[in-house]
N, C-alpha and C positions, 0 to 999 in steps of 0.2 A: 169807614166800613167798606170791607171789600165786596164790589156788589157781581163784579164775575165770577170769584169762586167762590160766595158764600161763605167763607168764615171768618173771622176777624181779627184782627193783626196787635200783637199787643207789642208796641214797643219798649228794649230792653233799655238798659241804661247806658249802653254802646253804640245803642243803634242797630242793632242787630235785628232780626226779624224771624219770632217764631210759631207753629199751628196753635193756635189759642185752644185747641186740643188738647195738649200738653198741659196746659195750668188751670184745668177745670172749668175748662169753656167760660173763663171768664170775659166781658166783652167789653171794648173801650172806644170810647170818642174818638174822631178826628182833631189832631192838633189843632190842625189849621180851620178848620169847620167851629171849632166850641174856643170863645174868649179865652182869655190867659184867667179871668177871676173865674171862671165855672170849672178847671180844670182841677181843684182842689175837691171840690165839690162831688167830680165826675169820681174821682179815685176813692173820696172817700167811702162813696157810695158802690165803687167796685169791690172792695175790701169788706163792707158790712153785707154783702149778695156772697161774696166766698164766703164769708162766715157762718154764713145763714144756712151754707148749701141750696142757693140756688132758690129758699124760700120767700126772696122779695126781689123786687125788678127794681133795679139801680139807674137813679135818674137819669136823661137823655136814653132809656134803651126802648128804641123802635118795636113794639108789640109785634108787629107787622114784618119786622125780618124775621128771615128763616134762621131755627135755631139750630147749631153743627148738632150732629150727631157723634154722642160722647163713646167711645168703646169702653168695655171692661177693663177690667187691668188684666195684664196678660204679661207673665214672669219673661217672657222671651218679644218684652216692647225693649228696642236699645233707641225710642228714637233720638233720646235727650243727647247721646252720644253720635249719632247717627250723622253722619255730614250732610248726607241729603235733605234733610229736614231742614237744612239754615237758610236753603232756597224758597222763598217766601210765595206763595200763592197769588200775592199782587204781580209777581212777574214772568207769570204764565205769558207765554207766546215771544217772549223777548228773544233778543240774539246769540244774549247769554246762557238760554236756557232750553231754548225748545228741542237740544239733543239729550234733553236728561228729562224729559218731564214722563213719558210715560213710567221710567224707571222707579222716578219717585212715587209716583199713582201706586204702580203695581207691588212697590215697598209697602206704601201702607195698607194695602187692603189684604198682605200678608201677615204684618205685625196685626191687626185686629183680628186676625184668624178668620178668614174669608176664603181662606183653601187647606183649614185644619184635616180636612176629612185627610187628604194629601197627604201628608207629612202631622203623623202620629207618634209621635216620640214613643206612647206608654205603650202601644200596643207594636210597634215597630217598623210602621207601614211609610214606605218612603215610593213617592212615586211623585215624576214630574206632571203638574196641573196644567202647563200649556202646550205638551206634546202628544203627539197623535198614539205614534207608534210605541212599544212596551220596551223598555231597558232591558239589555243585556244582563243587570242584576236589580234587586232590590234592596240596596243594602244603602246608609245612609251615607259614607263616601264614594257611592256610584253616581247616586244624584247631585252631590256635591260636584262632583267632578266634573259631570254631564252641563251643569250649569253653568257652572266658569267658563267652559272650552266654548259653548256657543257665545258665553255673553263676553268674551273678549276676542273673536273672530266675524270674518262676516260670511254668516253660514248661506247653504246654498239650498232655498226654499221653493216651491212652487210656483207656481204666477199666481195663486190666490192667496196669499201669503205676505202681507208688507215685512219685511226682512230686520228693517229696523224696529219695528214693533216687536219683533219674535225675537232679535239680539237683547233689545230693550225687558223683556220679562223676563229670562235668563240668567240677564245682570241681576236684575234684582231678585230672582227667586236665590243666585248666588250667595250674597250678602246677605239676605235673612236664614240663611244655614250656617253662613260664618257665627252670624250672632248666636242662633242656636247650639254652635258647637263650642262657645265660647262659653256658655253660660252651663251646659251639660259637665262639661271640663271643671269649670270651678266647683261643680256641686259633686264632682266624683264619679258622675256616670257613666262617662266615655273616657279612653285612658288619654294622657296626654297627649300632643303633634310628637312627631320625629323630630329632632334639633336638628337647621340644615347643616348642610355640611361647610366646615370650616374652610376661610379663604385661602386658596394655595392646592388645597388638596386633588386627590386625581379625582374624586366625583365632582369636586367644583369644576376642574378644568373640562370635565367632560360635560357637564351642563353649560359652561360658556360655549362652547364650541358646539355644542347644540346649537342654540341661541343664535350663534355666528353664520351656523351653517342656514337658517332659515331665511337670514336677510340676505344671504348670497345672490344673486341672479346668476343663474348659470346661462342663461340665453348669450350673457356679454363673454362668457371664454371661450363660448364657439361662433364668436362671429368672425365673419371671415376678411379681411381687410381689402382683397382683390377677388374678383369674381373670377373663377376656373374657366376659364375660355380655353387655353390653351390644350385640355387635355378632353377626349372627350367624356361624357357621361358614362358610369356602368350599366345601367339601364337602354344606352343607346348600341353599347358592343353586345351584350351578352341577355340572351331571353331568361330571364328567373320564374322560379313556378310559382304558381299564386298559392298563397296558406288563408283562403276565403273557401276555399271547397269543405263539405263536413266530414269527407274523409279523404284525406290525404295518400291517395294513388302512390305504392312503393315505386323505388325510381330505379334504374337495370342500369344507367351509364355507368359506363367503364369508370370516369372521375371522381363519380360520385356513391357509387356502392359502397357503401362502409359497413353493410348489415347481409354478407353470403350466409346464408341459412346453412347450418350443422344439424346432422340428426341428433335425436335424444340419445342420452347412451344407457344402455342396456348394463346390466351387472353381470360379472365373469364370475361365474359359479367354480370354476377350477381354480382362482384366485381365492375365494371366500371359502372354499375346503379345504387349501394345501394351508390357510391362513388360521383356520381355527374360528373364524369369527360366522360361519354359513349360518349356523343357529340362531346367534345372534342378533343377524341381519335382519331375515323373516321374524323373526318375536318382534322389530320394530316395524316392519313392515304391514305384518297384519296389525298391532296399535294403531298406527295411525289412517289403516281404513285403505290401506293403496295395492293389495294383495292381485284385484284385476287388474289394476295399471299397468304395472309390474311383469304380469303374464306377458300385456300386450308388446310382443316382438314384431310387427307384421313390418312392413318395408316403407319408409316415410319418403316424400318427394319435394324437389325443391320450388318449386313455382308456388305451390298447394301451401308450402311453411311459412316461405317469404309474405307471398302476399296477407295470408291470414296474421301473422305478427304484426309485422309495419302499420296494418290497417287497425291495429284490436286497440278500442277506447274503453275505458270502463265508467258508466252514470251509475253513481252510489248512492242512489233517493233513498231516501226513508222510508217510502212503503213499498217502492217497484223496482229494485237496485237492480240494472240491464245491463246487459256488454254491446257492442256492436264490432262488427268486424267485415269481414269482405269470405268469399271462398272465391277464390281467379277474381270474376268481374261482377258479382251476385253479394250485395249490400245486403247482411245479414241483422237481426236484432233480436236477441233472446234474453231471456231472462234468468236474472242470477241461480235460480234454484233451474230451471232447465242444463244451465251450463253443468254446474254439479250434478246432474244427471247423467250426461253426457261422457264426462268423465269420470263417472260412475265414484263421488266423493259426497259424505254425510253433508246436506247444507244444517252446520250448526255451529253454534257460537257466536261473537259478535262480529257484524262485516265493518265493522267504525274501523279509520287508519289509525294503527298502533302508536301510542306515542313515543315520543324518542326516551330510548332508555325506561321500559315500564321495568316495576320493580317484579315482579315474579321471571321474566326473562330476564334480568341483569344477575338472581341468583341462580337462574338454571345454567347461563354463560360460565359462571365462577364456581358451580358447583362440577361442570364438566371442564373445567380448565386448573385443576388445582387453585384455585382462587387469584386468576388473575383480577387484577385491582383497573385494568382497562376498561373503557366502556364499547356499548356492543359495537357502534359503527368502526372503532380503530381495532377490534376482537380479529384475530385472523378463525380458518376452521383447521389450521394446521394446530392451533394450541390444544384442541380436541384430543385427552389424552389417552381412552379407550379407543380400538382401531375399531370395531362395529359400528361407534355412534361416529366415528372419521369418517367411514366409507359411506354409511347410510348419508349424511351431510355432501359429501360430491355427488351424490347420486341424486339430490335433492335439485341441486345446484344446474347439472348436466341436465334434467329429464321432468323433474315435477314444474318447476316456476317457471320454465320458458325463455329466462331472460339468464345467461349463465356470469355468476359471480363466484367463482371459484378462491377467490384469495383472501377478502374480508367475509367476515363472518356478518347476518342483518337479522334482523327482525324475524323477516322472512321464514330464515334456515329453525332460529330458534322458535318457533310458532310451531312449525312439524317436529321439532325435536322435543318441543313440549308436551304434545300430545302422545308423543313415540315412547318417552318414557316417563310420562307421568298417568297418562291415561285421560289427563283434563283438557277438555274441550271449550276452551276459552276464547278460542279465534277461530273466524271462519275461514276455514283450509281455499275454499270458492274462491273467496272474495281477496284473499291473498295472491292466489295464482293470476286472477285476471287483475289489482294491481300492478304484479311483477309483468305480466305482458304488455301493459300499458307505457310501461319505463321504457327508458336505455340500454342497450346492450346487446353482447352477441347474443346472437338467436337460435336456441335449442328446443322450440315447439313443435316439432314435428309430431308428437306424438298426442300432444294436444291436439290440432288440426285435424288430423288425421282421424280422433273418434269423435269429434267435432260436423267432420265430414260425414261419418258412418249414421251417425243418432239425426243427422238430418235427413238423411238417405239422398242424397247430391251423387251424382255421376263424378268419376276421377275424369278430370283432361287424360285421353290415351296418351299426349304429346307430351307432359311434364315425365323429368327426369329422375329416378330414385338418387335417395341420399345414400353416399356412404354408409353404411354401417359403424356404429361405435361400441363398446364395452369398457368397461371402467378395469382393464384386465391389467398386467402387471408392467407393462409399459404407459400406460396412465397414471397409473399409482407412480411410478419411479418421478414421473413431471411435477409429480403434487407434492412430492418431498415425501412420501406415504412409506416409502423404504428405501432401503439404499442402493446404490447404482448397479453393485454389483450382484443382486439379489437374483433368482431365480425362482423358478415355481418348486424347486423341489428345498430350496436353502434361502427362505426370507429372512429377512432381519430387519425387522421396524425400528424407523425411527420416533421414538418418543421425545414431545417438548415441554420443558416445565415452564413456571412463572418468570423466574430470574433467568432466562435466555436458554440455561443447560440441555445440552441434548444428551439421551442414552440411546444405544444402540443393543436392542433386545431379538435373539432369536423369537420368530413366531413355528408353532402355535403356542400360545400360552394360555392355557382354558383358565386353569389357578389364578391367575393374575390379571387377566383381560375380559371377565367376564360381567356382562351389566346387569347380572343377577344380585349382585354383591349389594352391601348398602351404600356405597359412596361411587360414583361414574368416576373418578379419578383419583390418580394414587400420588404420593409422595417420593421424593426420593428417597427416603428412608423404607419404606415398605417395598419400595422394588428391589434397592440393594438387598434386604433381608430375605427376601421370596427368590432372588438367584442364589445370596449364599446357601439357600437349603437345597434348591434343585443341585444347583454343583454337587454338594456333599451326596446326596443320593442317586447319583451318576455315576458319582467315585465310586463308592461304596458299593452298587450294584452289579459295576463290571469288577470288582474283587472279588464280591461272593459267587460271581456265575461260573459256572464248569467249563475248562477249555474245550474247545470243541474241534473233533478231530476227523478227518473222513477218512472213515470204515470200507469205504467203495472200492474195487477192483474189477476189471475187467478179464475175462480170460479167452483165449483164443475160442473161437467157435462155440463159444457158448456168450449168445447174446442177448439172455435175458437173465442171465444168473449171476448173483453178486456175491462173493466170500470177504470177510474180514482181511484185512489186511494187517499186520504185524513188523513193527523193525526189525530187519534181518540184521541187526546189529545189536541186540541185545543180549546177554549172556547168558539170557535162560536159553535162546531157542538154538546159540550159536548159530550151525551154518544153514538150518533148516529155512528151507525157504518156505513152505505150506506146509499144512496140514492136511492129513490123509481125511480122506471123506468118511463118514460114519455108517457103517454098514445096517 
């Protein structure tokens, strides 16, 4: 009898050692304790107590030991199968065992359902019993997963926390989900595992190379064989600026300026009339809500842009999403719907960052690209094949986000173009712009700053310097690829790009064929060749039927406000008559 953990040891016919639990608490002598002639005795009398169930006490059984406590049957016990089970109770505390024993403990008072409330198969409630904090999911391969990874690492716990205790439950909470997922599986409930992958293959080689990579120590490929004496430290030549500050002061050295502040640029109104698309323009203008923005021409400065860009952070809390920024040397902190105020922009829609490639912008990208099959980060805004939704996109680019990306087409551009012509307010225009300030890039926020500056009522430094002035006017456009080189304000000619690389070279204005009134934002090249073969013909055909046109005008001496017909004096009617006599 095992008198430290109370239950009793039935030995096999190997020798082997298992919970007298398992065989219906039956209970047996000591070999060596009971003769060799009472041992027939003993068994006989074990075997007639199993048969009885347990309704007669089989000779030698001490009244006075404590009886195991037998659990239910329970469809998800595997212990008969169970390895840890072959570890015998008599050898608690040994050398052999004392790193697996809580595991085994913690197995079985799972398999008797001691933490069922836990892990509910019927009702679907999967939740870990020895962690504090709540899983990323509830799903029964989260907690599976969640158990493996602590119970085969050594996680990193509190100081009230014994470590190996908490790896030690993990393990075993693991193993009793193997089993239950094993037993789920047979009966049909759960679909099968995934077959790994085959040896050789590329997800093999790239899971060994995982694996590989984890045992690597990289501390040994940079260690150094000879200590740097010879040369001195960077640290000891050159003062570096601390990035421990909460906001990072913009920096004016000559070597290191990489961010000269550009004004916002302004839209050439004589470019968008001689082009055809002025209408166009403002209808997306007013959509997406920026019609005072837009007005705002006044004179932007550089000191006032720089520092406010460099310095702008955006905090996107969940109930108090702030910006923080600088104006000169005055640490500023408002709040996200104030900033939209400020810049006089609707705060609606959602301020969460967009994910990469969401599907209603990947079909507004492809619906205004003839359906290029690119995604949005590799999208240019050149493929934009109506020139209104092109222009309005640079000017988005130049003057609304602050931070100028003129060449690849993001997220960003397509969020105001979403709302510009769809009318849906899905994203928050706010929480985008202060985003985009918070990035890389040349710096086109002056116009930001500046009513920024106004809506706080802040004094201008008299001493900062006004910015250039910009316009997106037709030397811009020629940069952008927007029209041809040789183009002019009275004689443009757009360049249009399709999907498969083609370019056409189209006279603008073209209301009929450029206008984002129509139902599709982009054409074919089959529908433009056919829309210029008809304009041609009706060109032709217009100047055939128009009357030549002849001037009638004559001047005559001393009479200078008086006009007469004039007449070929080479004609045969009038022969040599030069005039006609006046009419009395």
């Amino acid at each position: 009898m095992d008198k430290e953990n109370a239950n009793p040891i039935v030995h096999g016919a190997v020798g082997s050692k298992r919970d007298a639990s398992l065989f219906d608490a039956v209970p047996s002598t000591d070999v060596a304790a009971v003769p060799s002639t009472d041992v027939a005795a003993a068994s006989a009398g074990a075997s007639e107590a199993a048969a009885a169930g347990r309704g007669q006490i089989p000779p030698g059984w001490d009244p006075y030991e404590p009886v195991p406590y037998v659990p239910p049957p329970n469809r998800y016990d595997t212990s008969i199968e169970d390895p840890w089970n072959e570890l015998s109770g008599s050898d608690v505390g040994s050398d052999d065992e004392h790193h697996d024993v809580k595991t085994r403990q913690v197995l079985r008072r799972l398999q008797v359902g001691q933490y069922v409330s836990y892990l509910d198969v019927a009702k679907g409630v999967y939740r870990c019993p020895f962690c504090t904090r709540r899983l990323g999911g509830t799903d029964f391969n989260c907690v599976l997963t969640h158990a493996e990874n602590i119970g085969h690492t050594n996680p990193k716990v509190g100081a009230s926390v014994n470590p190996n205790s908490f790896r030690a439950k993990h393990l075993a909470l693991g193993m009793h989900l193997r089993s239950i997922q094993r037993v789920e599986i047979s009966g049909g409930r759960m679909p099968p595992l995934k077959p790994k992958a085959p040896k050789g293959s590329n997800k093999w080689r790239q899971r060994q190379m995982g694996e590989e990579m984890k045992k690597f120590n990289f501390g040994e490929l940079f260690k150094k064989g000879t200590t740097s004496t010879g040369r001195p430290s960077r640290a000891a030549t050159r003062l570096r600026r601390s990035y421990n500050e909460d906001i990072i002061a913009p920096s004016f050295a000559p070597e290191e300026d990489n961010g000269a502040p550009n004004a916002s640029s302004f839209p050439c109104y004589d470019f968008l009339r001689n082009a055809g698309i002025l209408d166009d323009f403002f209808t997306l203008v007013n959509r997406a809500g920026l019609t005072t923005y837009v007005e705002d021409e006044r004179e932007q400065y550089y000191m006032l842009t720089k520092i406010f860009v460099e310095s702008f952070r955006f905090n996107n809390t969940q109930y108090e999403p702030t910006v923080a920024f600088k104006i000169y040397g005055n640490p500023v902190t408002m709040e996200l719907e104030d900033f939209c105020r400020a810049l006089d922009i609707a705060p609606v829609g959602t301020a969460r960052r967009i994910d990469d490639n969401p599907r209603d912008l990947l079909e507004l990208y492809r619906g205004i690209t003839d359906d290029d099959c690119r995604t949005i980060q590799r999208g240019k805004i050149r493929n934009i094949q109506l020139p209104a939704i092109k222009y309005f996109a640079y000017y988005i680019a130049t003057s609304i986000l602050g931070r100028e990306n003129t060449s690849n087409i993001s997220s960003y551009h397509l969020a105001f173009l979403n709302i510009a012509l769809t009318g849906r307010t899905s994203y928050h225009l706010g929480s985008l712009i202060a985003r985009r300030l918070s990035n890389r890039g040349p710096i086109f926020g002056g116009t930001i700053a500046l009513r920024v500056l106004t809506y706080l009522r802040l004094p201008l430094d008299p001493n900062d310097v006004p910015l250039t002035p910009r316009r997106l006017d037709i030397a811009a456009m020629k940069s952008h690829h927007f029209v041809t080189a040789d183009s002019t304000l009275d004689n443009m000619v757009y360049r249009m790009l399709f999907a498969d690389g083609d370019e056409k070279e189209i006279p603008l204005p073209q209301p009929g064929l450029f206008s984002i009134d129509r139902q599709s934002w982009s054409r074919t090249k089959e529908e433009v060749d056919e829309h210029m073969k008809i304009q041609d013909f009706h060109q032709q055909h217009d100047s055939e039927d128009a009357e030549p046109s002849y001037d009638y005008t004559v001047t005559y001496p001393g009479a200078s406000s008086s006009t007469y017909p004039e007449y070929d004096p080479s004609s045969s009617y009038y022969g040599d008559t030069t005039s006609w006599s006046r009419w009395d």
